[in-house]
C-alpha positions as a printed NumPy array, in Angstrom:
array([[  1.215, -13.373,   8.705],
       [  1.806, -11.135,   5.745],
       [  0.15 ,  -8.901,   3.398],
       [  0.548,  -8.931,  -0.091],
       [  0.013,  -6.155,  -2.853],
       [  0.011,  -8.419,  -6.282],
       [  0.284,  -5.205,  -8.838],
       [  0.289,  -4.603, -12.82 ],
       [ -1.417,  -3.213, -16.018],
       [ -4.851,  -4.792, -17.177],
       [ -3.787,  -8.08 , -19.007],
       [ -0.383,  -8.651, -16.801],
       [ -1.682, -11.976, -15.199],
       [ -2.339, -10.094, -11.818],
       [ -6.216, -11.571, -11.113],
       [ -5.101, -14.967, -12.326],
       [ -2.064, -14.964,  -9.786],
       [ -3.728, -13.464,  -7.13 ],
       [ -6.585, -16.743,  -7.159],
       [ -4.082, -19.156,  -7.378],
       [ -2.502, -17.95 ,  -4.275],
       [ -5.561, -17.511,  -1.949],
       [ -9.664, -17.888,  -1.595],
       [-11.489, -14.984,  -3.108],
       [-13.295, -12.866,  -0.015],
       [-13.609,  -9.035,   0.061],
       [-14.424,  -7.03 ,  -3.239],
       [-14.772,  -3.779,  -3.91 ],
       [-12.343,  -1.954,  -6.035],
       [ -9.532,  -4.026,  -4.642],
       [-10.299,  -7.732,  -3.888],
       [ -8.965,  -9.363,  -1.179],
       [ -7.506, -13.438,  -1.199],
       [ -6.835, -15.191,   2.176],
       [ -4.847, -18.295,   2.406],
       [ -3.758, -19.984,   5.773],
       [ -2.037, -22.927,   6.6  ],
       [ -0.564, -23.931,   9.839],
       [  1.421, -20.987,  10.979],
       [  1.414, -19.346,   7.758],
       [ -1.066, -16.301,   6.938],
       [ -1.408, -14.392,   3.684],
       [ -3.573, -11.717,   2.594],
       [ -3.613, -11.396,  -1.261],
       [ -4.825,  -7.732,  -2.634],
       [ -5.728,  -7.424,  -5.843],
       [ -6.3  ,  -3.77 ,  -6.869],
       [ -8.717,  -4.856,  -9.719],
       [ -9.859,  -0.789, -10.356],
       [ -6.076,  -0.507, -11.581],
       [ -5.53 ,   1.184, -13.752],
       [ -9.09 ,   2.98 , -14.621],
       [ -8.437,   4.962, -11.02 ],
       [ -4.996,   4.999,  -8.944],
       [ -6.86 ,   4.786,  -5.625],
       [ -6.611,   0.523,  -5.986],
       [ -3.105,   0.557,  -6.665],
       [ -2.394,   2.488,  -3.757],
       [ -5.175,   1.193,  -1.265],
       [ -3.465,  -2.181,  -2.145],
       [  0.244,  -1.077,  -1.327],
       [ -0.973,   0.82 ,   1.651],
       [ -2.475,  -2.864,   2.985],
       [  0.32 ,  -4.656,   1.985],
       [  3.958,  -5.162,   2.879],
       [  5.047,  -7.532,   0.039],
       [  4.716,  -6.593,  -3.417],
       [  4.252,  -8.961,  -6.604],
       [  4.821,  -6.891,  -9.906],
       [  3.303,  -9.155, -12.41 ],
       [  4.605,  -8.097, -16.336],
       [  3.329, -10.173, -19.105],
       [  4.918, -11.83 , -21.709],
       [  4.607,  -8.262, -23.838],
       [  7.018,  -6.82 , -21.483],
       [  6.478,  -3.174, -19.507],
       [  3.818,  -1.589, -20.481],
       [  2.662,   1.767, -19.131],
       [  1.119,   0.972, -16.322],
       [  3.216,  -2.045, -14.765],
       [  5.739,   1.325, -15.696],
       [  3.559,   3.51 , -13.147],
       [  2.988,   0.787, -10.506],
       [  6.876,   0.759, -10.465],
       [  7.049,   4.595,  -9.978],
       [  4.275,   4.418,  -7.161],
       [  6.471,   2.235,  -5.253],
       [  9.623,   3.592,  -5.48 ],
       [  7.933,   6.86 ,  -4.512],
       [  6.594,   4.976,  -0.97 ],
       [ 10.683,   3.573,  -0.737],
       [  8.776,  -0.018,  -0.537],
       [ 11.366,  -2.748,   0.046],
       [  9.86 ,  -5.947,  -0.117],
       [  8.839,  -7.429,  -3.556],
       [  9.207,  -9.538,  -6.669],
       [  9.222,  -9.501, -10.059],
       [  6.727, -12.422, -11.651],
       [  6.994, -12.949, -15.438],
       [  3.424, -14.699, -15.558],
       [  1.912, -16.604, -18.663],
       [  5.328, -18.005, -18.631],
       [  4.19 , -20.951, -20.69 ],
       [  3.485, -18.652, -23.686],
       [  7.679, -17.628, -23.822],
       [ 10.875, -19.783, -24.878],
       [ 14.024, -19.335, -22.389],
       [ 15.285, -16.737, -24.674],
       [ 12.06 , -14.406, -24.549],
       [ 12.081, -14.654, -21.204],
       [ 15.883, -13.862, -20.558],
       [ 15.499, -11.151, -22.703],
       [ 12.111,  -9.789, -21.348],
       [ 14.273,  -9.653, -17.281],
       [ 16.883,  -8.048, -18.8  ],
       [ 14.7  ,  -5.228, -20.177],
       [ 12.555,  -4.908, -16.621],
       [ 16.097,  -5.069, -14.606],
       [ 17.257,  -1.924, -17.129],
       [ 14.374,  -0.143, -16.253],
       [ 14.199,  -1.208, -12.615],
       [ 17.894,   0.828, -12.493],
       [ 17.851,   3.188,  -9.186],
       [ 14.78 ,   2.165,  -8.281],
       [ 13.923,   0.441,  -4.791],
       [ 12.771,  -2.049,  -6.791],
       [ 16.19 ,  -2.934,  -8.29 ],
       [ 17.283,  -5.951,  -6.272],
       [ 13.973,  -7.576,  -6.398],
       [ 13.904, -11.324,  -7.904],
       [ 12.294, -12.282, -11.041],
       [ 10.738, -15.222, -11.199],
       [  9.046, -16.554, -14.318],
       [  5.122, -18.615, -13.235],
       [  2.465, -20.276, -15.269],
       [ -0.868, -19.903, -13.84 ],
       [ -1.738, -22.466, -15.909],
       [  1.013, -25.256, -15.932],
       [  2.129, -23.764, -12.246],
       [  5.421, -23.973, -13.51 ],
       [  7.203, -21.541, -10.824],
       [  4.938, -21.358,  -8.264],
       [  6.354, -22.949,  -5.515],
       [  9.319, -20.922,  -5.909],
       [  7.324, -18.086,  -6.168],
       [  6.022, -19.354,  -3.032],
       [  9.27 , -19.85 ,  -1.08 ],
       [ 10.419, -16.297,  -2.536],
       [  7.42 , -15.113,  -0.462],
       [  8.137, -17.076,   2.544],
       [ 11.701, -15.696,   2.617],
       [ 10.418, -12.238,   2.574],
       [  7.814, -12.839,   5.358],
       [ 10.696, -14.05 ,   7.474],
       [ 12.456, -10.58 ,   7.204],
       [  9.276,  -9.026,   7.611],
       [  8.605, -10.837,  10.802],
       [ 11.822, -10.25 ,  12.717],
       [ 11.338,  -6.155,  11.406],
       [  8.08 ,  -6.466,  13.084],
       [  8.977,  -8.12 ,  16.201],
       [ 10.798,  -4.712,  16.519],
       [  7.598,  -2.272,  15.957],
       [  5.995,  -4.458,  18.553],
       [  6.761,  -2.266,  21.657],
       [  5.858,   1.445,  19.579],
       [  2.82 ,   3.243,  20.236],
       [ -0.47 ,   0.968,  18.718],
       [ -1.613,   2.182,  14.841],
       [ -3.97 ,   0.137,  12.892],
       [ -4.932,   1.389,   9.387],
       [ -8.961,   0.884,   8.674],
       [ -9.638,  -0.547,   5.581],
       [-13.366,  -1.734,   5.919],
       [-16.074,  -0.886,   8.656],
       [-19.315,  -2.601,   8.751],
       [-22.202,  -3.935,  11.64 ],
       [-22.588,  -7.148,  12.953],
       [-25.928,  -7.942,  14.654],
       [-25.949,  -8.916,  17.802],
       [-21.774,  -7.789,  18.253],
       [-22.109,  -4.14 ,  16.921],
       [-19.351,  -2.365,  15.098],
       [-16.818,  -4.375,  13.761],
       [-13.474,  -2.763,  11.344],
       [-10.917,  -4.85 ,   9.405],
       [ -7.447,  -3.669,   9.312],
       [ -4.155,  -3.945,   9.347],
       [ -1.668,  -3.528,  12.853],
       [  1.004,  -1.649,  11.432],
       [  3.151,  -0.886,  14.728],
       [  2.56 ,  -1.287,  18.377],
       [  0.375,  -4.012,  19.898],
       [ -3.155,  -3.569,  20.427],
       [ -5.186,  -5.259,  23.24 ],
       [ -8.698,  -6.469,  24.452],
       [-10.071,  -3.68 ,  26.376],
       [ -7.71 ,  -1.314,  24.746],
       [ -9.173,   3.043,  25.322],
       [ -8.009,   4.181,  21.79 ],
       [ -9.107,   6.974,  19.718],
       [ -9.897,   6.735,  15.769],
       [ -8.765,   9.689,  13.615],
       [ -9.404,  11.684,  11.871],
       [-13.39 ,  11.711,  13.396],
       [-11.295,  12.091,  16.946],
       [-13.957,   9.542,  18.312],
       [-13.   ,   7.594,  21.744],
       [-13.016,   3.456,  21.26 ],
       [-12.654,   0.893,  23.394],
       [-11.572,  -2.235,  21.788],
       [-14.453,  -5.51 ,  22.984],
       [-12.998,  -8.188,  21.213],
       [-10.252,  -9.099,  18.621],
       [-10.321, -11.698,  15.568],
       [ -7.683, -13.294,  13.531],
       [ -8.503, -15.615,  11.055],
       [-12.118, -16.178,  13.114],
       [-10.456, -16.468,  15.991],
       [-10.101, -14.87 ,  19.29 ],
       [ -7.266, -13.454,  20.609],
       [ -6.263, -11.221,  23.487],
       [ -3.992,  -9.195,  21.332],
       [ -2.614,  -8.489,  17.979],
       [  1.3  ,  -7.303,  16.977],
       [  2.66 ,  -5.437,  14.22 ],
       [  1.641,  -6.974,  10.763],
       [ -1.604,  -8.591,  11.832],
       [ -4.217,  -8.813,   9.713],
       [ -7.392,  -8.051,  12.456],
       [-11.097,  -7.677,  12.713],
       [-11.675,  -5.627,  15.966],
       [-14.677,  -5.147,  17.785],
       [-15.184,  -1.699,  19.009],
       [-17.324,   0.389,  21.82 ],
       [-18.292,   3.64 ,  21.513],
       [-18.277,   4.237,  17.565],
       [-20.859,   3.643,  14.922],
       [-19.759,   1.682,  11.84 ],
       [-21.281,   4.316,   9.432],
       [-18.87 ,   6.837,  10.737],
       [-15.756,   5.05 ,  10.132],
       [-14.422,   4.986,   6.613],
       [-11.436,   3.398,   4.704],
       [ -8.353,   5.15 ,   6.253],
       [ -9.29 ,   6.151,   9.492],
       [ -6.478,   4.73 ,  12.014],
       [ -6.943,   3.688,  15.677],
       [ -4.557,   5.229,  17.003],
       [ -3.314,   6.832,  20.665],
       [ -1.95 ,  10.002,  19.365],
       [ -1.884,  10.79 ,  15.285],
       [ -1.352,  14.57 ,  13.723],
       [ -4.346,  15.609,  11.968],
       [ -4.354,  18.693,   9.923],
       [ -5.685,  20.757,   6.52 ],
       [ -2.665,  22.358,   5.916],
       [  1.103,  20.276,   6.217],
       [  4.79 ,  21.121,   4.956],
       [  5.786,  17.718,   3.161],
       [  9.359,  16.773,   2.409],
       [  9.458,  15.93 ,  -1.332],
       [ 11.509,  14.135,  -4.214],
       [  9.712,  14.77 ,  -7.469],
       [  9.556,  11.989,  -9.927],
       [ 11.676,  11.803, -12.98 ],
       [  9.209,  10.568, -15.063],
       [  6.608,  13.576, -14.096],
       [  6.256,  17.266, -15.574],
       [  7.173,  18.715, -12.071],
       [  5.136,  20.562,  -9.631],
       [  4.208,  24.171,  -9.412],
       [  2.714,  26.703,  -6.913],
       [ -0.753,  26.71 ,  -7.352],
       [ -2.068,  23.337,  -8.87 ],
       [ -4.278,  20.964,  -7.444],
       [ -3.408,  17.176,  -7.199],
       [ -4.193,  14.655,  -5.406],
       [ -2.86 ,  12.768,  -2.212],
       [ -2.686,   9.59 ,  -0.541],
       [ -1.277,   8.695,   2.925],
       [ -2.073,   5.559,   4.143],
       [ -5.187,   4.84 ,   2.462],
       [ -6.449,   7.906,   3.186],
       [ -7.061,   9.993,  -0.275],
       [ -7.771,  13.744,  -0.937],
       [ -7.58 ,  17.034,  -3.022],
       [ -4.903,  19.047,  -2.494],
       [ -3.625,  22.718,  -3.313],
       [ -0.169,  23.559,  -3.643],
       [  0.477,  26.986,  -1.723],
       [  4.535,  27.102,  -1.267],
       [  7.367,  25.204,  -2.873],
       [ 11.089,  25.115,  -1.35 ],
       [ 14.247,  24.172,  -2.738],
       [ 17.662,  24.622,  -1.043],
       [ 15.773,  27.094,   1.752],
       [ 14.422,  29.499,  -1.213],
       [ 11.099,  29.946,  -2.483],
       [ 10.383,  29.178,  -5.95 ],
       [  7.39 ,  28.77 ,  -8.365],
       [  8.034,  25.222,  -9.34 ],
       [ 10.068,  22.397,  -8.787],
       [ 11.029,  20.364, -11.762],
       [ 11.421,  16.284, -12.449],
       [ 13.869,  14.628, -10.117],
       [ 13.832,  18.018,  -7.963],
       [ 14.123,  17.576,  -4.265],
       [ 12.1  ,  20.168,  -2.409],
       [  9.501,  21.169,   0.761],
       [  6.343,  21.672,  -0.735],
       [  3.232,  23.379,   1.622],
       [ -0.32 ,  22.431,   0.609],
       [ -3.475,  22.923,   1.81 ],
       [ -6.188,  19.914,   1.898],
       [ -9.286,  19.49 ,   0.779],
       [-10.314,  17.796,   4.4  ],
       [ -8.222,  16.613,   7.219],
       [ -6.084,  13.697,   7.285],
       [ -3.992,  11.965,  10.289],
       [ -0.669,  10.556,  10.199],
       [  2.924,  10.593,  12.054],
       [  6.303,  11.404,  11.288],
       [  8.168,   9.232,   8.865],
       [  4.455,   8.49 ,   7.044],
       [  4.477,   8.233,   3.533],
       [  2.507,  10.5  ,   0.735],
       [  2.138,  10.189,  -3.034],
       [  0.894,  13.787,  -4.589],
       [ -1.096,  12.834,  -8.178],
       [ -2.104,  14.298, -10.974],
       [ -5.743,  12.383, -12.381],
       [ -5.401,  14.654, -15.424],
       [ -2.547,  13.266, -16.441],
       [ -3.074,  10.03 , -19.206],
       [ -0.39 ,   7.836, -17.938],
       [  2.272,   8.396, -15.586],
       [  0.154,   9.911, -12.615],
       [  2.483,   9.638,  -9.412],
       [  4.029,  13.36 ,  -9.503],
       [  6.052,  13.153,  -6.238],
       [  6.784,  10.704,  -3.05 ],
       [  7.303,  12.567,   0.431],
       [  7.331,  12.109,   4.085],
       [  6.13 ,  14.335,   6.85 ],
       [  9.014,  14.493,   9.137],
       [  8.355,  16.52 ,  12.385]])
């Protein structure tokens, strides 16, 4: 079982992929593709509010654990240049490259078009990745797009057989009432096992659950490891009160204020004491005020592009996470490249 993020600019192929790969279900501003087939589970996300809004982008990255970066036969654009940036910024390991419309470029276009994303891939986590050239329409690549995908979920699955024995998290990423079974939340296990019966506590509403009944794929199961896909039944919570984010969770940090461990981007004008961005952790989203930046154990005023610094802010309302999680700090004002910095809380 494996999540996957498929990413890119408006007109990159993305939607097209993204059917061809699973059955349409969920849609909001991301919609979700499911595909299953013997022991083999995939969860498709396509962030189709990309790139009107960032939040789709990185709702769909913080669901996923593969990523497909779909460029067109125009090349990089702007935004497939920004989904790059966004996950380099979360250190995300696990992705390809797919040249789509493939059918509309010779060999030599298409040589010539890897050779250009590899150059600006350079440094980035995404440097190794494969690219794979795939015709929605002729299918021309697919299945070794496909076994690409099935190599990676093999990696995934013996670095989540390790995360099985850590303390339970599952990220919330829709919340809804079922008559006659009560509140019911999709998400995604991403460490620890949960069980049936399970006492755990959702944050950040700090609100007491006791887990009735768990669902993969429709059915049900006793319990659910690290990179399950899961629909949980839960006592003690209304479905109105949980939102997109929240994590189930035994023990998560939840806070206004936080010291984050930051590498601005090179790409971005910098930060400076004082703004107000945006942040995402998880798929949890919020304003943010910048009240102190470090560098090298001194305060400062700003931190410029491809500066590594601690930076303090203050939140607009509380979030939960853990040490090692993951943030992305974003300016909306900005017309292209939004993603200003990548940091981790570390206790």
């Amino acid at each position: 079982m494996v999540s996957i993020a498929v990413i890119g600019g408006e007109g990159s192929g993305r939607s097209s992929l993204a059917s061809r790969l699973g059955k349409k279900g969920n849609t909001s501003d991301i919609i979700m593709y499911d595909f299953a087939k013997g022991d083999q589970i995939l969860t498709i996300i396509d962030p189709s509010g990309y790139p009107t809004s960032p939040k789709p982008l990185t709702t769909a990255l913080g669901m996923s654990e593969i990523v497909l970066l779909c460029i067109p036969p125009a090349g990089m654009d702007a935004a497939a240049g920004e989904c790059v940036i966004a996950v380099d910024q979360l250190g995300l390991k696990y992705g390809i490259v797919v040249q789509t419309m493939s059918d509309r470029s010779n060999p030599y276009e298409l040589e010539e078009n890897a050779n250009n994303i590899r150059s600006f891939l350079q440094g980035m986590t995404a440097r190794d990745w494969d690219i794979i050239p795939v015709s929605t329409t002729t299918f021309e690549g697919m299945e070794q797009l496909k076994e690409a995908i099935n190599e990676l979920d093999r990696e995934i699955t013996v670095h989540n057989l390790k995360m099985a024995d850590k303390s339970p998290r599952v990220v919330v990423d829709h919340s809804f009432n079922v008559k006659g079974i009560g509140s019911v939340i999709l998400g995604r296990v991403i460490q620890g096992t949960v069980h049936k019966h399970d006492k755990l506590t959702i944050y950040p509403i700090n609100q007491v659950i006791e887990i009735r009944n768990i669902q993969m794929q429709d059915v049900d199961k006793e319990s659910a490891g690290p990179g399950s896909r899961v629909g949980l039944s839960l006592k003690g919570v209304q479905a109105k009160d949980v939102d997109r984010g929240n994590i189930i969770s035994s023990d998560e940090t939840t806070a206004k204020d936080i010291e984050l461990e930051c590498i601005v981007s090179k790409f971005s004008s910098g930060l400076a004491v004082g703004s107000t961005l945006h942040m995402y952790v998880n798929l949890q989203s919020t304003p943010v005020k910048i009240t102190g930046i470090t560098i090298d154990g001194q305060d400062v005023g700003e931190a410029r592009a491809g500066n590594t610094c601690k930076v303090s802010l203050s939140i607009g309302e509380e979030v939960s996470f853990c040490s090692g999680d993951m943030f992305l700090l974003t300016d909306l004002n900005q017309p292209k490249q939004r993603f200003i910095a990548g940091c981790k809380y570390n206790i």
